[in-house]
C-alpha positions in Angstrom: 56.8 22.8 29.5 56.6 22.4 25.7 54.5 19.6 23.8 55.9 18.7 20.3 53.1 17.0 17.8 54.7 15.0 15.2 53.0 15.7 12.1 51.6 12.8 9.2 51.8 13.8 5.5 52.7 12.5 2.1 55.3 15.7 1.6 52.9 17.4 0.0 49.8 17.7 2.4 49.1 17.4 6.0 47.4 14.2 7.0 43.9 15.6 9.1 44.4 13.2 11.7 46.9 15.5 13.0 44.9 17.7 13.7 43.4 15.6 16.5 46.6 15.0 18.1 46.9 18.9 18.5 43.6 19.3 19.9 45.0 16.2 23.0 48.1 18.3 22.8 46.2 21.2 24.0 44.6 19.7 26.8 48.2 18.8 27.9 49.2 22.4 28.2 52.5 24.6 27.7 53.9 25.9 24.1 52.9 23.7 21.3 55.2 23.1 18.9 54.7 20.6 15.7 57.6 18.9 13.8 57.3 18.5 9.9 59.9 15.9 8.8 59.8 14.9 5.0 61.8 15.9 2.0 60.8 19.3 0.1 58.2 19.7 3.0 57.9 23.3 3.0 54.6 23.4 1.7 53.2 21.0 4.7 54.8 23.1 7.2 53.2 26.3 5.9 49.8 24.1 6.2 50.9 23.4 9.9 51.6 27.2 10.4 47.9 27.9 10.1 46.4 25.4 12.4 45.0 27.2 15.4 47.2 27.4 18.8 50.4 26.2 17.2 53.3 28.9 18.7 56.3 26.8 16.0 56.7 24.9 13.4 59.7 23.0 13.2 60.7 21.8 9.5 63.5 19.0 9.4 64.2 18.4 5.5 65.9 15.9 4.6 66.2 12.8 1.9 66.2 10.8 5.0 62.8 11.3 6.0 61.5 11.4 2.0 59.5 8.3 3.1 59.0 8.6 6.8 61.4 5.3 7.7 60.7 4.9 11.6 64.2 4.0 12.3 64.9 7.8 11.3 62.0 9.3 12.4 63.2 8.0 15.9 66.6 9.4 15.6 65.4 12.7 15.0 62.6 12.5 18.1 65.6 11.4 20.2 67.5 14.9 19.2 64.9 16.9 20.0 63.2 15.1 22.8 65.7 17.5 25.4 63.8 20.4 24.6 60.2 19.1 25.3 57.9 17.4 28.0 56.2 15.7 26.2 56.1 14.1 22.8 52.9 13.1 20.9 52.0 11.6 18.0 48.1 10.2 16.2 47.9 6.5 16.6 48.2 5.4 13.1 50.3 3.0 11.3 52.9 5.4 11.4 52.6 6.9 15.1 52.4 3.4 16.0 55.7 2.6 14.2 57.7 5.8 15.5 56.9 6.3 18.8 57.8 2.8 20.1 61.1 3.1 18.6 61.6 6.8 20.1 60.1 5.9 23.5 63.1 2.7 23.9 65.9 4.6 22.9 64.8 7.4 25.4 64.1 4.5 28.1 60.6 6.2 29.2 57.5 4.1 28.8 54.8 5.0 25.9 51.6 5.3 26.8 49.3 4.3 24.1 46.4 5.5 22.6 45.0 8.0 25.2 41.4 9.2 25.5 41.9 11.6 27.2 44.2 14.1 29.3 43.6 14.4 33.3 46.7 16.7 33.1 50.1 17.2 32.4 50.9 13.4 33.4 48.0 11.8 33.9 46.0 10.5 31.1 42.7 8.0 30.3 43.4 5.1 27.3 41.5 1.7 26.5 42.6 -1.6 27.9 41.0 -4.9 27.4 40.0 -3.8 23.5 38.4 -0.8 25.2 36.0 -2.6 27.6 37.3 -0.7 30.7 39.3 2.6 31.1 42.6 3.2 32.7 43.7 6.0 34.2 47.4 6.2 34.0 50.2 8.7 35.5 53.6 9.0 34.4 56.9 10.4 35.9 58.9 10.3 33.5 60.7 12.9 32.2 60.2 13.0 28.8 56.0 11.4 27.8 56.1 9.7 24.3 52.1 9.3 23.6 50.2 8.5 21.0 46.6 9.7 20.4 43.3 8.0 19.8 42.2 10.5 16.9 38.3 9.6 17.3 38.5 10.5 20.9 39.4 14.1 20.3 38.0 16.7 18.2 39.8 18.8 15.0 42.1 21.6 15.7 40.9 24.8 13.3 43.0 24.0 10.4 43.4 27.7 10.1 43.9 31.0 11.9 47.2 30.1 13.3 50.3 32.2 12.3 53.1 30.2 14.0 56.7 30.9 12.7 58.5 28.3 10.8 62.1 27.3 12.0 64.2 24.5 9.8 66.3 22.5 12.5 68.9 19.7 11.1 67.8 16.1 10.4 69.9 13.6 12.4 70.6 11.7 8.9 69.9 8.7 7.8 70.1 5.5 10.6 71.4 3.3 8.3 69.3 0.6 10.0 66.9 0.1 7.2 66.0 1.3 3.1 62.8 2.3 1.1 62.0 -0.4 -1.5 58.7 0.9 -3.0 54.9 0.7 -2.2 52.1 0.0 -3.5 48.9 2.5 -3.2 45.1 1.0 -3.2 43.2 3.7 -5.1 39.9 5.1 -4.6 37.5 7.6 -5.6 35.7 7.2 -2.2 36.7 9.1 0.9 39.5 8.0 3.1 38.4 4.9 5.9 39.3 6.9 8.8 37.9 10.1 8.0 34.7 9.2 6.2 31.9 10.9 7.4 29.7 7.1 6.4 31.4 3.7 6.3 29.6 0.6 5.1 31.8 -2.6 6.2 31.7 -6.6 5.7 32.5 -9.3 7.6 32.5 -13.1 7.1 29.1 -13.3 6.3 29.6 -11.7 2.8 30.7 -15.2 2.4 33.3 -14.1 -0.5 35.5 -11.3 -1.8 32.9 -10.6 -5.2 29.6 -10.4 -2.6 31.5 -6.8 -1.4 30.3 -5.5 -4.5 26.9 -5.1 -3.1 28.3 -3.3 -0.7 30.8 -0.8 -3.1 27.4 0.0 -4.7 25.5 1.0 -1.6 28.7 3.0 -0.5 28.4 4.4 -3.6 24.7 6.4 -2.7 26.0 7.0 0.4 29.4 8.6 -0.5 30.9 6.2 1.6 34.1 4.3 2.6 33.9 0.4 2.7 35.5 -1.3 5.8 35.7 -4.9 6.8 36.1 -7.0 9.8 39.0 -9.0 10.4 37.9 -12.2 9.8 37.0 -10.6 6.3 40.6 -9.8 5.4 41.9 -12.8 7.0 40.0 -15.0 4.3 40.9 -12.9 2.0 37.8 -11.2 0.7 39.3 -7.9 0.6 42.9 -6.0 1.3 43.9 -5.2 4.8 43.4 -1.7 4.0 40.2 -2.4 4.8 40.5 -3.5 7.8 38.1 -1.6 10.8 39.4 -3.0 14.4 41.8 -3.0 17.2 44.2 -4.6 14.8 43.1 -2.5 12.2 42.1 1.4 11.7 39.8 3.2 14.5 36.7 4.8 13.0 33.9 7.2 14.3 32.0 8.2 11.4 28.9 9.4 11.4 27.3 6.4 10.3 28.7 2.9 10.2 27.0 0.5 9.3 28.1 -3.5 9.7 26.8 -6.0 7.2 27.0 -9.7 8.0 29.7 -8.0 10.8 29.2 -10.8 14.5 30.7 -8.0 16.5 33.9 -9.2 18.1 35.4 -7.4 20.6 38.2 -6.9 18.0 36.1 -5.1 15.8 33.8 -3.2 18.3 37.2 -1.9 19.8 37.6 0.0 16.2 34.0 1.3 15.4 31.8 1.4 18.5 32.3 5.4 19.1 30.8 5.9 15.8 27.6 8.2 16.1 24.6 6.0 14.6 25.4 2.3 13.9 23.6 0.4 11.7 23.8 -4.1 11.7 22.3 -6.2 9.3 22.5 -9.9 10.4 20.4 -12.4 10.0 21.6 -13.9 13.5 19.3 -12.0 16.0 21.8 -13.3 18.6 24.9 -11.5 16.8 27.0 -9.5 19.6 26.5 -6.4 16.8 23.1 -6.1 18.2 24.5 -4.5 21.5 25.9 -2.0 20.4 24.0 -0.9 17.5 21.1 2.1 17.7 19.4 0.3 14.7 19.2 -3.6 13.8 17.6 -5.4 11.1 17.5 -9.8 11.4 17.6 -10.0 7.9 19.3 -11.9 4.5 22.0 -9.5 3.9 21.9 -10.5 0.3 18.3 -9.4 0.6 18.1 -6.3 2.2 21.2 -4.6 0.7 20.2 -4.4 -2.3 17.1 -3.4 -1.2 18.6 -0.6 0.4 20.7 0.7 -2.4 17.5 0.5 -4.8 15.3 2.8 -2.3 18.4 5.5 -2.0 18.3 5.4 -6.0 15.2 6.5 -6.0 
């Protein structure tokens, strides 16, 4: 039995929440392999060489997979699948966009977002926006998985010495074409990996209230998140986004101004370590799940906050 991870990176550097699909991975048992597929990926497969339990690296280089199209991605899984039990990739927008594709054209199920690992076919993932937990076994032959990264801890990004081995790209699909992209940029740490994340919700009441909350991140070294119902009116970019629609966080601290608590957004935040609400409902769902509330004017005790960490 042999468990290849899929690897996330910008060609240039391995995306951390890999490492939390290794650590599931683990748990599954058998070789673990991890498949770096980009174009003049060398230098992330090296990375992937150190990371602690890894027996191979597998490096497909190719134009094709320059900017990760899923359609391609797929194509290669497919080749490869013969020689593995299991195949496993982070739930992120890109796990989430390859692994569906992969899992079809192999005509096994997915099983999404797992929790954790009973053994080699039985595994634990949310249902009902993570209100209950299922407990799920597969026969198939071939188990295309993606991984709930908050669930699981790291891997040791170093320590490992696994051998690199280049294997051919299947080539382009021919089902679909890179146009561009356009990067938000920002000095503060990455959403999903933030140790503190301050987020919105309706009750900011508009897109320009958010900088109250950009200046408290700001003491806090903090990444700024937003509910749903945030983005959908348009106060902020969907970037932002913290929810079962949007990116899963467990920081350290999160904490959810003018935030109701919808399932949808519990389902993305409520494993975080201390949570923090400010509403000035005292009836808000948020108050539920949160170790700490204040009932309070957000436009009061924010920067009220910010102004006693400045001191």
């Amino acid at each position: 039995m042999s468990v290849l991870v899929i690897a996330e990176h910008d060609n240039a550097k391995l995306n951390p929440a890999t490492l939390h699909a290794v650590t599931a991975a683990q748990k599954i048992g058998g070789e673990l392999h991890i498949l770096v597929a980009g174009s003049n990926a060398a230098a992330v497969a090296d990375e992937a060489a150190k990371i602690g339990g890894v027996a191979k690296v597998l490096l497909a280089d190719d134009a094709a997979y320059a900017n990760r199209l899923p359609e391609n991605l797929a194509k290669l899984l497919v080749g490869l699948a013969a020689n593995y039990s299991h195949l496993v990739a982070t739930a992120t927008a890109t796990g989430k966009n390859v692994m569906p594709r992969a899992a079809a054209l192999l005509d096994v199920q997915q099983i999404s977002e797992i929790s954790g690992v009973e053994n080699a076919d039985t595994f634990v993932r949310p249902i009902y926006a993570g209100n209950a937990m299922a407990t799920v076994q597969s026969g198939d032959k071939v188990k295309v998985i993606t991984v709930r990264a908050t669930a699981f801890d790291a891997a040791p990004a170093s320590g490992g010495s696994a051998a690199v081995e280049k294997v051919a790209g299947a080539g382009d699909s021919g089902l679909s074409s890179f146009v561009g992209q356009e990067l938000a940029k920002s000095e503060r740490p990455e959403l999903t990996s933030a140790r503190v994340v301050v987020s919105g919700g309706r009750g900011m009441q508009n897109g320009d209230n958010f900088k109250l909350l950009d200046s408290l991140a700001d003491k806090l070294n903090a990444a700024v998140g937003a509910s749903r119902a945030a983005v959908d009116a348009g106060f902020v970019p969907n970037t932002y986004q913290v929810g079962q629609t949007g990116k899963i966080v467990a920081p350290e601290l999160y904490i959810a101004v003018g935030i109701s608590g919808a399932i949808q957004h519990l389902a993305g935040m409520k494993d975080s370590k201390v949570i923090v609400a400010i509403n000035k409902d005292e009836d808000a769902p948020i108050f539920q799940v949160a170790d700490y509330g204040l009932v309070a004017d957000l436009f009061q005790a924010v920067p009220e906050l910010t102004n006693e960490l400045s001191k």
